[in-house]
C-alpha distance (Angstrom), angle and dihedral (degrees) to the residues before:
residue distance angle dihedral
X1 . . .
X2 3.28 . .
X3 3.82 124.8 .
X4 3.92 142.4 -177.0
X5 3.45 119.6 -165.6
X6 3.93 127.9 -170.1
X7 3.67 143.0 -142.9
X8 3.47 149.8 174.0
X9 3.30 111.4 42.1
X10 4.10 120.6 127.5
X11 3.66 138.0 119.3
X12 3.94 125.9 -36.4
X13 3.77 131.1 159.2
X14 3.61 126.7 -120.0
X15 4.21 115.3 -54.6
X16 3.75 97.5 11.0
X17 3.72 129.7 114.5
X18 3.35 148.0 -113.4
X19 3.58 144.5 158.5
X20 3.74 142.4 -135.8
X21 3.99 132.1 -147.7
X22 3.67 124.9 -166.0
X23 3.78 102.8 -167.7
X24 4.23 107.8 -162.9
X25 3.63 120.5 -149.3
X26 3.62 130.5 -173.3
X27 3.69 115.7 18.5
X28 4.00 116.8 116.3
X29 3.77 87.2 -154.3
X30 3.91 131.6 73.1
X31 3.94 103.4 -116.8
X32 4.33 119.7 -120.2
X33 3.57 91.7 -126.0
X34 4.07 142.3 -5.6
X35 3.37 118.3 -159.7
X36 4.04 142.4 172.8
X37 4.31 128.3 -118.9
X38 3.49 136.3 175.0
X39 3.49 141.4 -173.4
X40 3.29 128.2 -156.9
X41 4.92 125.2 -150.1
X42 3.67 102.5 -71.9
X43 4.09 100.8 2.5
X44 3.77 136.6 88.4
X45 3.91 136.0 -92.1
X46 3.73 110.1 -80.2
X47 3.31 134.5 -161.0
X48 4.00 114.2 -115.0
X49 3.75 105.8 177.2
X50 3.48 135.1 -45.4
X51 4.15 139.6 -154.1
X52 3.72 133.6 -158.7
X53 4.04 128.7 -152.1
X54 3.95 85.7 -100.4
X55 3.88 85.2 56.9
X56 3.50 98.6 -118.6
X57 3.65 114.1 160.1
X58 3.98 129.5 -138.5
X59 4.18 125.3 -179.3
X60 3.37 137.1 -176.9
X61 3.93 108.0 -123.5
X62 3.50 95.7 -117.6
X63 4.05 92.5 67.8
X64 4.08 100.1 29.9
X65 3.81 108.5 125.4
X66 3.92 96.9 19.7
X67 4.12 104.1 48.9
X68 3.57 119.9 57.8
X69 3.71 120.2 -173.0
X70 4.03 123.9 -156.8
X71 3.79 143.3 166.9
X72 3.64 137.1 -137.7
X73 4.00 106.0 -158.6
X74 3.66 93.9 -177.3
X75 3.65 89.8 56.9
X76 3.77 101.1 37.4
X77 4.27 86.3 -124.0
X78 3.59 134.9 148.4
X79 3.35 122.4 -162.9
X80 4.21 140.9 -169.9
X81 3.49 117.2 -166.0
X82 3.84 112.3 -156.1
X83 3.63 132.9 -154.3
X84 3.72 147.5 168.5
X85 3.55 83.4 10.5
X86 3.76 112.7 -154.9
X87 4.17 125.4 -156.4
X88 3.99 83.4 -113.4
X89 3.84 85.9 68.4
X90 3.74 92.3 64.3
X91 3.46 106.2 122.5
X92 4.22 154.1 109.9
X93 4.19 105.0 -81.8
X94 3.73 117.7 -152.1
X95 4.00 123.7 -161.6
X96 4.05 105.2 -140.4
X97 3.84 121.0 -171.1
X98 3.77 122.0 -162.0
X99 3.65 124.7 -166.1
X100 3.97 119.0 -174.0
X101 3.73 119.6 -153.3
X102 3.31 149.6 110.7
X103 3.85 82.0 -28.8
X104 3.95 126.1 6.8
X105 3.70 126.7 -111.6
X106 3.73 134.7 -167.2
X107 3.95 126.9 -164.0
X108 3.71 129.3 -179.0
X109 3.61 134.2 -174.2
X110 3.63 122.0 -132.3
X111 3.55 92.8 -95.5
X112 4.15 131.1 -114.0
X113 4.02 126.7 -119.5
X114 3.62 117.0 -123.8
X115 3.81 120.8 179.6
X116 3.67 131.7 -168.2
X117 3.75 118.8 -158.6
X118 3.77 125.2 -158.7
């Protein structure tokens, strides 16, 4: 059974920093991609960023040039580096992890709160 767990979300004010780990437990396989979402009160999941096993990087325009998102394969961990954090980034983050084979599956975690105050 696979699992994703995440940490280190919690209240900041405007331009500081935090950062997220999404630690997977589990799987006997290395998972296709990994990737970061959030959803804000009263709007849909987004994506934030996400990372494959070849390390290629994708972001959503909002966060490019102030989140960075990396992988530790040996440690089965995901993690979002957060800066210059705006009040717009206020949100619930989820950990997702995507593995592609003969069939495709999709695991999230259960998601951490991060708030930005002004």
């Amino acid at each position: 059974q696979v699992q994703l767990v995440e940490s280190g979300g919690g209240l900041v004010q405007a331009g500081g920093s935090l950062r997220l780990s999404c630690a997977a437990s589990g799987s006997t396989f290395s998972f296709t991609r990994m990737g970061w979402y959030r959803q804000a009160p009263g709007k849909q999941r987004e994506l934030v960023a996400t990372v494959t096993s070849s390390s290629s990087t994708n972001y959503a325009d909002s966060v490019k040039g102030r989140f960075t998102i990396s992988r530790d394969n040996a440690k089965n961990t995901l993690y979002l580096q957060m800066n210059s954090l705006k009040p717009e980034d206020t949100a619930v983050y989820y950990c997702k992890a995507e593995y592609w084979g003969a069939a495709r599956y999709d695991y999230w975690g259960q998601g951490t709160q991060v708030t930005v105050s002004s």
